[in-house]
C-alpha positions in Angstrom: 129.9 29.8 62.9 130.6 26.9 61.4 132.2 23.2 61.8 135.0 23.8 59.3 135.9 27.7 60.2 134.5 28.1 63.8 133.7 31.5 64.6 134.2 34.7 62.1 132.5 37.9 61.6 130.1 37.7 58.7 129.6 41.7 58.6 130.7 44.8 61.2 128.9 47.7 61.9 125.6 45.4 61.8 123.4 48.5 62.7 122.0 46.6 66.1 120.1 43.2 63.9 118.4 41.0 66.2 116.2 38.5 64.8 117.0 37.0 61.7 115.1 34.4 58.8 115.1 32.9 55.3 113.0 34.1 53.1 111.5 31.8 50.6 113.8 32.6 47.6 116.7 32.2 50.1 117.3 36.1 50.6 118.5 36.2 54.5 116.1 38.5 56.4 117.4 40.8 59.1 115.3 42.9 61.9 117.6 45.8 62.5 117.2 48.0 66.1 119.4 50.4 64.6 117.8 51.2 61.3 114.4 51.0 62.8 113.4 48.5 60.0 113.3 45.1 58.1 116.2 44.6 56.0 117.1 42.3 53.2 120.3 40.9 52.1 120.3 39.4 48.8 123.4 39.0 46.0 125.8 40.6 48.6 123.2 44.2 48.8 121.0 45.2 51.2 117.5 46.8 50.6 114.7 47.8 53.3 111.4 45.6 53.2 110.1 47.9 55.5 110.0 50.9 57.8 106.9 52.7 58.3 103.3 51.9 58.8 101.2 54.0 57.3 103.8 57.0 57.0 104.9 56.2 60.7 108.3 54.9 61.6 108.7 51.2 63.1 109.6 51.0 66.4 112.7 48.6 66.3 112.0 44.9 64.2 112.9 42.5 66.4 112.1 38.9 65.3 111.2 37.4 62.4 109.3 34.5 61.0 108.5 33.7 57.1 105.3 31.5 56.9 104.4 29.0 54.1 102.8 31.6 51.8 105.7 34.1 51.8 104.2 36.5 54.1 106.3 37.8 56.6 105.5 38.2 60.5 107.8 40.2 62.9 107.4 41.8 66.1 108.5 45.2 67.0 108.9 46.1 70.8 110.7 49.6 72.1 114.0 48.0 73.1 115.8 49.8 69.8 114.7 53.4 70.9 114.6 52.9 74.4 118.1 50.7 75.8 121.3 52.7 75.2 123.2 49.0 73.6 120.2 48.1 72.1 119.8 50.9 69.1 119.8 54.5 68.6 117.7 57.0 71.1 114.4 57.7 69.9 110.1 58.1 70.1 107.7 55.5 69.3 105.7 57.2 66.6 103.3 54.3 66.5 102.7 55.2 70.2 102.6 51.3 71.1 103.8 47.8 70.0 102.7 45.6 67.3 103.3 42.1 65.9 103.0 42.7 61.7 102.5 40.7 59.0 103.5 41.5 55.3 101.8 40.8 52.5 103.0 38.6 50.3 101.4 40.3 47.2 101.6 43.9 48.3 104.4 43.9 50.4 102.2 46.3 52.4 102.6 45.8 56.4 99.6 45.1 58.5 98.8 44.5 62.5 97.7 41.4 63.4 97.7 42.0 66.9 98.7 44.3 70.1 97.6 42.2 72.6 101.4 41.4 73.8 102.9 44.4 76.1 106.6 43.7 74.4 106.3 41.0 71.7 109.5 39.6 71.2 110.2 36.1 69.7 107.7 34.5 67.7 107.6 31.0 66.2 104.6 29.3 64.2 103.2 25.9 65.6 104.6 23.0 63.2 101.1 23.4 60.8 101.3 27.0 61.0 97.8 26.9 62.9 99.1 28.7 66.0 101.4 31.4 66.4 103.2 32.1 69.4 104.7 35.1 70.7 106.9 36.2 73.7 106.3 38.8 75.7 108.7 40.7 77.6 107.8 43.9 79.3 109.3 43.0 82.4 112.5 44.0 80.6 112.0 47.2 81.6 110.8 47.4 84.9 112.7 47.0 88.0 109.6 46.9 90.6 109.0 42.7 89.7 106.2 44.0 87.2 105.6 43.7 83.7 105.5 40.5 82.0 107.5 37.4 80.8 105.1 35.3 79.0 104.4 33.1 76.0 101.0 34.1 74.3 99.5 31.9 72.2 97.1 32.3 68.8 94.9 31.0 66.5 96.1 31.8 62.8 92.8 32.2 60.4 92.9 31.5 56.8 97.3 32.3 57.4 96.1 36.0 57.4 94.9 36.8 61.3 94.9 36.1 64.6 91.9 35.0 66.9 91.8 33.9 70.5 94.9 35.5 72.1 95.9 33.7 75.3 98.9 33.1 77.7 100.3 30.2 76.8 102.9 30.1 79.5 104.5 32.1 81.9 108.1 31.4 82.1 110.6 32.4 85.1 113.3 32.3 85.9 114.0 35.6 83.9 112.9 35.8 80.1 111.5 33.9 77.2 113.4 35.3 74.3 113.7 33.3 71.2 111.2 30.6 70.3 111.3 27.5 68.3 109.5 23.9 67.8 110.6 20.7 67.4 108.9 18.4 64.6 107.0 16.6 67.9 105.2 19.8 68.9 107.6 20.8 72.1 107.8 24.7 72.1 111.5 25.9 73.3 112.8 28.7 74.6 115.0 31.1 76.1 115.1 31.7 80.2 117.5 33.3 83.0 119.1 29.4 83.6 118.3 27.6 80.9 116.7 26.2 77.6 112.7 25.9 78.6 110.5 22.8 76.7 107.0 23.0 77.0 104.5 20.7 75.8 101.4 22.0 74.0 99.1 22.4 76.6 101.6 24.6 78.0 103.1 22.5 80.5 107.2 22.4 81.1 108.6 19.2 80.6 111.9 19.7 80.3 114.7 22.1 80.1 118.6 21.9 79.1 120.8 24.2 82.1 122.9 26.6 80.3 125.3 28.6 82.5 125.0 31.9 81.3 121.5 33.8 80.6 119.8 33.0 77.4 118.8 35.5 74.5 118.2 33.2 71.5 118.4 29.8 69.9 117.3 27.5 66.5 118.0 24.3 65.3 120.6 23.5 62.5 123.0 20.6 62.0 122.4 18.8 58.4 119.7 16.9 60.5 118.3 19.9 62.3 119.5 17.6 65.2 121.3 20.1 66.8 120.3 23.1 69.1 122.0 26.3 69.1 122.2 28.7 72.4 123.3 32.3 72.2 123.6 33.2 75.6 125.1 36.3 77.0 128.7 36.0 75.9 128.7 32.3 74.3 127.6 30.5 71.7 126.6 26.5 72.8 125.6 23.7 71.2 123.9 20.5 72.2 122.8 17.2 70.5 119.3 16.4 71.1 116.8 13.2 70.3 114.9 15.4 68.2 114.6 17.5 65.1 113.7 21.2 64.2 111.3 22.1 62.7 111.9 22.4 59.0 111.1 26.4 58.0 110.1 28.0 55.2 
């Protein structure tokens, strides 16, 4: 989407992507359900970052975050193998969920952490000294179980994680997508609405949106600008803020 040509379709028969990031060189970085991997698009071709850990298939990438240094963080829940819409049938070969980082040097994929049931989104804090990471297991149940919460780390030496906790526990419905403004406030997805919360994990705010939220970012030349995919829109709102500028 854009001001001057509205809505097109950039590609068909996107295989399922989900979360998507620039990577430092400007390559656009997708996590792709469908092809159970991370995939990069750079001079018009694609190529796989990765698919496997240690010989074992991913379950389906589904955000994705490029820190300062070039490594690369995603999160990689079931949804891709386990909702017919969501992917292609299949079995977890890593027999759980992970959040991964990639090596900037190697390339090589590592676990930072399994401590989230489902991670989903994930968004560094604006100095990179937290990470935060959505979880969202109650996806798939339909007994009020599972969970729909916002953990919180400590990142050491931009490497690992220390001191998992729940940040916040957001309801209505999920929290999805996750992104900061340059004043700290952590936003994110929910059943009614665009969630702010401060950094002690308090809400302070939210922006009603009429339709149940999946993702959002900042953009606008000012990174004024907050963008809302909900279930069958695309909105946009003006705020008194700024995104956080990434990587």
């Amino acid at each position: 989407w854009s001001d001057a040509d509205g809505m097109q379709v950039w590609r068909a028969g996107a295989e399922f992507t989900n979360g998507h990031a620039r990577d430092r060189d400007g390559s656009l970085l997708h996590c792709s359900h469908g092809l159970r991997a991370v995939v990069r698009t750079r001079g018009g071709r694609d190529e796989i970052v990765v698919d496997r850990y240690r010989g074992k298939r991913l379950n389906s990438p589904n955000d994705i975050v490029v820190a300062a240094d070039g490594a690369i963080w995603f999160t990689d829940p079931p949804y891709g193998i386990l909702l017919p819409g969501e992917g292609h049938p299949g079995v977890s070969e890593l027999g759980d969920c992970y959040v991964f980082r990639i090596d900037p040097s190697t390339g090589a994929p590592e676990i930072v952490t399994d401590l989230p049931e489902h991670p989903n989104g994930l968004a560094f804090s604006p100095d990179e000294t937290r990470l935060y990471v959505s979880d969202t297991s109650a996806a798939l149940r339909d007994d009020g179980g599972g969970n729909h919460c916002i953990w919180a780390f400590d990142v050491i030496a931009g490497q690992r994680l220390a001191d998992g906790r729940v940040f916040a526990v957001v309801e209505p419905g999920l929290p999805d997508g996750l992104r900061f403004d340059q004043r700290g406030l952590l936003y994110t997805s929910s059943q009614d609405s665009v969630q702010v919360y401060a950094q002690d994990g308090v809400r302070v705010g939210r922006i009603p949106v009429p339709e149940k939220i999946g993702n959002l970012t900042f953009g606008g030349q000012n990174r004024d600008q907050l963008y809302i995919c909900a279930s069958t829109s695309l909105y946009r709102v003006r705020l008194n803020t700024r995104g956080v500028q990434l990587p």
